[in-house]
C-alpha positions as CSV (number, residue, x, y, z in Angstrom):
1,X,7.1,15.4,-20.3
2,X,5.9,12.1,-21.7
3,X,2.6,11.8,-23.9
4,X,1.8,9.4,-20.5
5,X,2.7,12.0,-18.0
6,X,0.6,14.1,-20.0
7,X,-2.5,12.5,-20.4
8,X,-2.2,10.8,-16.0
9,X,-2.1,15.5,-15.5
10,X,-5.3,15.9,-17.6
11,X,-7.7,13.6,-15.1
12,X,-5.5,13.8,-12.2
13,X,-4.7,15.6,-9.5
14,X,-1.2,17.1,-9.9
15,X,0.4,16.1,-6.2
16,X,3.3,13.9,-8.0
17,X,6.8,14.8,-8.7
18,X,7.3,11.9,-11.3
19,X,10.4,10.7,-13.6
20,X,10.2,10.2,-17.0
21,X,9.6,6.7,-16.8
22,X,7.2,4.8,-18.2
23,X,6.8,0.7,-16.6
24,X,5.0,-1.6,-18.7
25,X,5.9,-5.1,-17.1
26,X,8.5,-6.3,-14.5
27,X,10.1,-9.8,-13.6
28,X,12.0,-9.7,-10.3
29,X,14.0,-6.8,-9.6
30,X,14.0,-5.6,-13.4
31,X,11.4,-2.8,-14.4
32,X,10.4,-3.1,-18.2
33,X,10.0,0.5,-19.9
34,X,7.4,1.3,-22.4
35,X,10.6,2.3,-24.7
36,X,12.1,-1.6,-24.4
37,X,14.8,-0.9,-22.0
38,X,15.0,-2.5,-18.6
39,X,16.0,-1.0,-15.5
40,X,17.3,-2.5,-12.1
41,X,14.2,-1.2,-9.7
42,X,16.2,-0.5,-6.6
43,X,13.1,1.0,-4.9
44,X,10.9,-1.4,-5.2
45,X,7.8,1.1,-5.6
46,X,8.6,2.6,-1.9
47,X,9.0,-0.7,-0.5
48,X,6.0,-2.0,-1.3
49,X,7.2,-4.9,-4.1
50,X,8.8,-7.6,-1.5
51,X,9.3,-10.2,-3.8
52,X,10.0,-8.3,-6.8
53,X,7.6,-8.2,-10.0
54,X,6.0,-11.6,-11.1
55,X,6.7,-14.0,-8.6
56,X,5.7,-17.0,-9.5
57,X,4.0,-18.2,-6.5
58,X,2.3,-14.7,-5.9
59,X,0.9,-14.5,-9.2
60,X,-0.7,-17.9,-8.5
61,X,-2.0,-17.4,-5.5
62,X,-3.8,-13.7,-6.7
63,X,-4.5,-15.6,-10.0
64,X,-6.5,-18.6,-8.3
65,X,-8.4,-16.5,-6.0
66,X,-9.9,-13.9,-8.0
67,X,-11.4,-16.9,-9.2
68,X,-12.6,-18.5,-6.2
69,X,-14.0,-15.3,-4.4
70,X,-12.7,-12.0,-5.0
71,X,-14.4,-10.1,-2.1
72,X,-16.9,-10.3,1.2
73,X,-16.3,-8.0,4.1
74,X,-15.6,-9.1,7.6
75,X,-19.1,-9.5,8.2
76,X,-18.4,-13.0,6.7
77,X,-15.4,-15.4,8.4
78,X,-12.6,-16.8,5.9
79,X,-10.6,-19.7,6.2
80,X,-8.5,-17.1,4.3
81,X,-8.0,-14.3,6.6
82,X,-8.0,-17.2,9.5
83,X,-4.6,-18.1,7.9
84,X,-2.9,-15.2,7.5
85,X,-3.8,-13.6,10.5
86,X,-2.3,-16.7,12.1
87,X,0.6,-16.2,9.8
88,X,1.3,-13.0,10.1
89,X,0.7,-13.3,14.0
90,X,3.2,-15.8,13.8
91,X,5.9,-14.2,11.7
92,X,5.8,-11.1,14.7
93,X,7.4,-10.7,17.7
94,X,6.4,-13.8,20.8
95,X,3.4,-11.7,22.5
96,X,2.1,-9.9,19.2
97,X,-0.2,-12.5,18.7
98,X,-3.7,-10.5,17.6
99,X,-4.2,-8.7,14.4
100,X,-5.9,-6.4,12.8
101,X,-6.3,-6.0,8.9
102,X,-6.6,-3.0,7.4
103,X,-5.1,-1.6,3.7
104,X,-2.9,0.7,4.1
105,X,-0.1,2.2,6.8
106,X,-1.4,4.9,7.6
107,X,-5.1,3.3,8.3
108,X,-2.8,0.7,10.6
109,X,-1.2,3.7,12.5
110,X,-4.7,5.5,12.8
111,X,-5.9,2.7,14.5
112,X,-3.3,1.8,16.7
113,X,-3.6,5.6,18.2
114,X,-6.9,4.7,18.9
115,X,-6.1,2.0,20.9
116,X,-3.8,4.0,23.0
117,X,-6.4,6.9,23.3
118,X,-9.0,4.3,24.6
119,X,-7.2,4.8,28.2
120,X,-8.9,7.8,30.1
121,X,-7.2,10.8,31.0
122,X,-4.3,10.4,28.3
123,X,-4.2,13.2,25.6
124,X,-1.0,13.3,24.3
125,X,1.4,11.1,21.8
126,X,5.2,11.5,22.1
127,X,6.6,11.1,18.6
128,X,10.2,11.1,16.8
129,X,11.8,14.1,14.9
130,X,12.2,12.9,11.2
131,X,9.1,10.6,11.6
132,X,6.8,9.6,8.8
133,X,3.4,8.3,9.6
134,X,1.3,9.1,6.9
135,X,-1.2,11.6,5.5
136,X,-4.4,10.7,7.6
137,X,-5.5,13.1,10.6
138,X,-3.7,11.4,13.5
139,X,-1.0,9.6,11.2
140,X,0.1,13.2,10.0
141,X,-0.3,14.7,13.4
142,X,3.0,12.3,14.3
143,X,4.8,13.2,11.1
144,X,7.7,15.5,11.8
145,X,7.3,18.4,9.4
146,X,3.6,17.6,8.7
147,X,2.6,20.7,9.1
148,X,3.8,22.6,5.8
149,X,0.8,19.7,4.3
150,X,-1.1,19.1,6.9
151,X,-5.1,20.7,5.7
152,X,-6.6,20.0,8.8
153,X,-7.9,23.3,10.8
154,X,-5.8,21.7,14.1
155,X,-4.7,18.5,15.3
156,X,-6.9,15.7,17.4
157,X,-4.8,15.9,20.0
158,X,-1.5,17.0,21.3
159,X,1.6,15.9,20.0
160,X,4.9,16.2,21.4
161,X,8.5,15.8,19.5
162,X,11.8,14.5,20.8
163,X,14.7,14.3,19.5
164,X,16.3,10.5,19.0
165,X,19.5,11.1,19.9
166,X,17.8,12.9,23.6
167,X,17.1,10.1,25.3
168,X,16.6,13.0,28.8
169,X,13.9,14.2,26.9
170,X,12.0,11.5,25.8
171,X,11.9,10.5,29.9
172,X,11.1,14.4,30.9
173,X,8.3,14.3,27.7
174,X,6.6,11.0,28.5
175,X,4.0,11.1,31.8
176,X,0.7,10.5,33.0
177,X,-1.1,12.3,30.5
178,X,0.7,10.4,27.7
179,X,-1.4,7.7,26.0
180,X,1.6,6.7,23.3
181,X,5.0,6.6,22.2
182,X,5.2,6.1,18.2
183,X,8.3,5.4,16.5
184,X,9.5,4.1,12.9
185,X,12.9,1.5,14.2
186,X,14.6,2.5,11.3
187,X,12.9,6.1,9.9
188,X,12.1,5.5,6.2
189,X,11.0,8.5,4.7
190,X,13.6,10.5,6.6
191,X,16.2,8.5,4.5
192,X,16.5,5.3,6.2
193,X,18.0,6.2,9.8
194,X,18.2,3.9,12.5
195,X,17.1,4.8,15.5
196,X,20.1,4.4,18.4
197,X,19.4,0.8,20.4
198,X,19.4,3.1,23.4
199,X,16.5,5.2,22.5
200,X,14.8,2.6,21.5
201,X,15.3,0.8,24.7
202,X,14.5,3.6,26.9
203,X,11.4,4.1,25.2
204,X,10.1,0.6,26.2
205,X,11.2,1.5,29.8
206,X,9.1,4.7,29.9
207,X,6.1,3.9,28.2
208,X,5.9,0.8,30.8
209,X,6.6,3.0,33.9
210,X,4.1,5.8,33.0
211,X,1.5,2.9,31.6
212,X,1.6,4.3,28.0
213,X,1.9,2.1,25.0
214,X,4.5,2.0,23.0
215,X,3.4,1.6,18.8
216,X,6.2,0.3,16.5
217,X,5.6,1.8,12.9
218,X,7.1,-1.0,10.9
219,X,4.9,0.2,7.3
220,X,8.4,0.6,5.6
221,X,11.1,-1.4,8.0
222,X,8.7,-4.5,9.1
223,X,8.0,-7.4,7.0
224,X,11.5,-8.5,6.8
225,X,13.5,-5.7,5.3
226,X,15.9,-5.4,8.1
227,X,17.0,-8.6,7.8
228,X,14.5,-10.1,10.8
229,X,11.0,-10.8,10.9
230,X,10.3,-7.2,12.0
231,X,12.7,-4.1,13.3
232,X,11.8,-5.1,16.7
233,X,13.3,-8.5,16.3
234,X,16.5,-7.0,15.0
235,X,16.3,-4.5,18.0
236,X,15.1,-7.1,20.8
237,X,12.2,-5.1,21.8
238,X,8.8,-5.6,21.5
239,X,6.4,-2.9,21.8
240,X,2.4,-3.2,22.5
241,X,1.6,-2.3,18.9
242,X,2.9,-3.3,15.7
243,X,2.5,-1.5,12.5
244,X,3.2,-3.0,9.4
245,X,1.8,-2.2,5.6
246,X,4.1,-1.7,2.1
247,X,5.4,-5.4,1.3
248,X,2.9,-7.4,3.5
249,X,1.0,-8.3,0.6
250,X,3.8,-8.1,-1.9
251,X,1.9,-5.2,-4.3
252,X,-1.9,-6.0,-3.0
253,X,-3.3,-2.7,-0.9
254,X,-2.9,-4.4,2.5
255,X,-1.8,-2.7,6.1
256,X,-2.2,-4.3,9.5
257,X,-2.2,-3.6,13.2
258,X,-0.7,-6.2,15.8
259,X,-1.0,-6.5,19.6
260,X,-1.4,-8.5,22.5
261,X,-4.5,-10.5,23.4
262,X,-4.6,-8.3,26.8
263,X,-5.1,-4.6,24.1
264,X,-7.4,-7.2,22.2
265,X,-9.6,-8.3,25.3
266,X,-10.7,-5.4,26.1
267,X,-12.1,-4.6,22.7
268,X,-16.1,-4.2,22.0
269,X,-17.6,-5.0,18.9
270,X,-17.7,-1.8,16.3
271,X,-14.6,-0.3,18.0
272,X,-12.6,-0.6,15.0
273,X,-14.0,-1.0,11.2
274,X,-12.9,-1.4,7.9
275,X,-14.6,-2.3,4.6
276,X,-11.4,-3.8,2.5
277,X,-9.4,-5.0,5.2
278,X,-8.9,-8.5,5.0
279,X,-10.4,-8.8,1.8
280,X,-9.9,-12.3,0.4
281,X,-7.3,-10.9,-2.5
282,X,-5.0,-9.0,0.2
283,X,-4.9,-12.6,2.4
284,X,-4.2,-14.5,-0.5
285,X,-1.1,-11.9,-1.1
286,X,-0.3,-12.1,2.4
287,X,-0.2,-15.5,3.2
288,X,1.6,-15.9,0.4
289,X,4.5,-13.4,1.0
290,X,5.0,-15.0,4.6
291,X,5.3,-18.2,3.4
292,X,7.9,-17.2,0.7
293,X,9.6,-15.1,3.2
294,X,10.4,-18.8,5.2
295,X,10.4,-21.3,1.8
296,X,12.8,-19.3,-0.1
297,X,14.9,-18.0,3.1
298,X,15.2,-14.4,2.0
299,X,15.6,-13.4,5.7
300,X,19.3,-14.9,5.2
301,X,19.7,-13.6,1.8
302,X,18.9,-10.0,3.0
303,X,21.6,-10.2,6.0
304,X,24.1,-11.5,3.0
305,X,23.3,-9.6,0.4
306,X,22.6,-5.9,3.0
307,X,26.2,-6.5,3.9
308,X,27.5,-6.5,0.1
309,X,25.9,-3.6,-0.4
310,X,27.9,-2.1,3.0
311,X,31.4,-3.4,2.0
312,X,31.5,-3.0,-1.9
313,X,28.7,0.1,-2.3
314,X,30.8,2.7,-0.7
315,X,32.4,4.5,-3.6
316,X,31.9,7.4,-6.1
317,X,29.9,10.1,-4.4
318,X,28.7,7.6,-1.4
319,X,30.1,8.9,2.0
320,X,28.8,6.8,4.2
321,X,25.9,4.2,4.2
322,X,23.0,4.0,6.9
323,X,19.9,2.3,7.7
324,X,19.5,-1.7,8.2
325,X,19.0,-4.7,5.8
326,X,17.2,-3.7,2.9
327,X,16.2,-0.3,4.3
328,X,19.2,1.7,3.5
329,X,20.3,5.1,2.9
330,X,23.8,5.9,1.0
331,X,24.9,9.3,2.4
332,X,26.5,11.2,-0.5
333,X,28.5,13.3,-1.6
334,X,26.7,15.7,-3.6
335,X,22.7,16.0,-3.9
336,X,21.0,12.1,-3.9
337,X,18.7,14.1,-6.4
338,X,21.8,14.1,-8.7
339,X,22.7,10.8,-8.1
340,X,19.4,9.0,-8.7
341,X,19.7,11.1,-12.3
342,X,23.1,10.0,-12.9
343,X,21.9,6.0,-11.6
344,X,19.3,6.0,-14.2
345,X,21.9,7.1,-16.8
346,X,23.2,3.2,-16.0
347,X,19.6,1.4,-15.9
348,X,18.9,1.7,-11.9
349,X,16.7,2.9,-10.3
350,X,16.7,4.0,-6.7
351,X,15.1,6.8,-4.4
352,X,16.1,10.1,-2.9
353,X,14.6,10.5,0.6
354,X,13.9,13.9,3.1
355,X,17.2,14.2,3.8
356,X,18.8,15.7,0.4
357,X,21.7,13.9,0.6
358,X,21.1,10.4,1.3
359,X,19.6,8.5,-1.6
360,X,17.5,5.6,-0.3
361,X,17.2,1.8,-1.6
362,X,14.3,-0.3,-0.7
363,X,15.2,-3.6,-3.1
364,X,13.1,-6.7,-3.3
365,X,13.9,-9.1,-0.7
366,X,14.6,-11.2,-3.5
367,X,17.9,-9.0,-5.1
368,X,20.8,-11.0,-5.4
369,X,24.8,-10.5,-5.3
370,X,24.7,-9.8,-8.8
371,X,22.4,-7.1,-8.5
372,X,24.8,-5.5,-5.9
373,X,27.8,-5.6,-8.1
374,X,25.9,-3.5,-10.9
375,X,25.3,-0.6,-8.2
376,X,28.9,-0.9,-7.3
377,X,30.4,-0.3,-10.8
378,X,27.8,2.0,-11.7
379,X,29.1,4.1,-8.0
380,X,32.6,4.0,-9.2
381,X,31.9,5.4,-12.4
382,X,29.9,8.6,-11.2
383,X,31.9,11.4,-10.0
384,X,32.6,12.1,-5.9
């Protein structure tokens, strides 16, 4: 253990399996290390560092704001948040054209359970097996497996599981008394699996038929990652509600809920709340990412450099390789646990996931080909 580890355990709480790394600075997909080496950050802090560290445009946008005005609540209008709510309700799916900004994913997927509960007579949420949705009350009462963690006396209301290779029982769980189907497009957490198109699909027809909503959690997969705007672009669906947190603001705290102006309308002042939401720092960062996202066309760069990754990645102790644009999980051989260890022996850095075999990468949005071909050697020379 690291004097650093050491001294985070004496004021913290110890909840964190950590490695024995210690950052210190970053400049785009290279981690600096408190002991002078760099690193090839593969993970990209769970997603969460879209355009890698020290973006030059980024930096300049949080840099210049914190001068201008570094916080009113939504009491207040802002040009600001007038911007990137229209840019963010721009980058989404046609239809998804109201938002709601919030700082985190699982405060997103809170409220857009709320929405769906605001229907009478519904009770229940269908959710996916292997589904992450965080560690709140209603987020964790949708997370496959929650329960071992969980800390709540019971759940706020019923949750039901299916299977997403059963499409029978997703039609025989979804009814009348159903106020939501939630589903991560491509399942982070679980080790980046992509739900079948079919599932997918049939959710949209259900939830329509039995006048359910149907919430896309995009936290991990959204904000281009897959290689489109959002997973529901890449799938050509589009769901009532659209969940999306991690990169949006690039490293800033920042979640936010989409959906249609028909969910909006119906809205009443005080329904929803938040105190940091839509801070002025967090639209900076957002506005920001977006209009990187378009400038420096990393949408093409993550098809390009995703399929790399498929074709030449591959080797060593990698089976088979799963997931979708930069959401991807390499299926190994032996434990992804052993893997990452052996990765870091070559300077990279990537992440192990639920599933203990598949070791998950979450790059910037910004990696390039180069970056692809150090993974590759480093694969061939670690044993099957």
């Amino acid at each position: 253990m690291s004097t650093t580890q050491a001294d985070e355990l004496a004021w913290t709480l110890p909840v964190y399996a950590q490695l024995a790394l210690e950052p210190v600075g970053g400049a785009g997909a290279w981690l600096e290390l408190a002991d002078g080496r760099r690193i090839l950050d593969l993970y990209g802090g769970h997603a969460v560092a879209a355009l890698g560290y020290g973006h030059p445009r980024l930096v300049a946008a949080l840099q210049d704001q914190v001068k201008r005005l570094t916080f009113q609540s939504n009491l207040l209008p802002l040009a600001l948040r007038a911007r990137a709510s229209e840019a963010l309700a721009r980058f989404a799916p046609p239809g998804l054209d109201r938002v709601f900004l919030v700082n985190s994913g699982a405060e997103a997927n809170e409220n857009a359970l709320k929405l769906a509960f605001r229907a009478p007579g519904r009770n229940r949420v269908v959710a996916v097996e292997g589904a992450f949705h965080g560690r709140t009350a209603a987020a964790a009462a949708v997370t496959w497996g929650s329960e071992k963690w969980y800390g709540f006396p019971q759940k706020p209301f019923e949750v039901s599981f299916v299977s997403p290779r059963d499409v029978g029982a997703l039609r025989h769980k979804v009814g009348e008394d159903t106020a939501a189907v939630i589903l991560e497009p491509v399942q982070g957490v679980a080790g980046a699996v992509d739900l079948p198109a079919e599932f997918l699909a049939a959710a949209r027809e259900v939830t329509r038929a039995a006048g359910a909503l149907l919430i896309f959690d995009e936290v991990q997969c959204g904000m281009g990652r897959t290689g489109r705007p959002f997973a529901a672009d890449y799938y050509g669906i589009t769901p009532d509600i659209l969940t999306t947190a991690k990169g949006l603001a690039g490293g800033f705290p920042a979640g936010a809920v989409i959906t249609t102006a028909e969910i909006a309308a119906g809205l009443k002042i005080g329904e929803l709340g938040t105190t940091f939401g839509g801070g002025p720092m967090a639209c900076a960062a957002i506005e920001t990412v977006i209009g990187v996202i378009h400038d420096e066309q990393l949408l093409d760069n993550i098809r390009t450099v995703s399929q790399q990754v498929r074709e030449t990645c591959r080797v060593g102790p990698v089976q088979s390789i799963q997931g979708a644009g930069f959401l991807l999980g390499l299926v190994c051989s032996r434990p992804a646990k052993e893997i990452q260890a052996e990765l870091l022996e070559h300077g990279i850095l990537a992440g192990t996931s639920a599933d203990p075999a598949v070791l998950r990468l979450l790059p910037p949005l910004t990696l390039e080909p180069e970056h692809v071909a150090m993974l590759a050697a480093a694969l061939t020379e670690i044993a099957p």
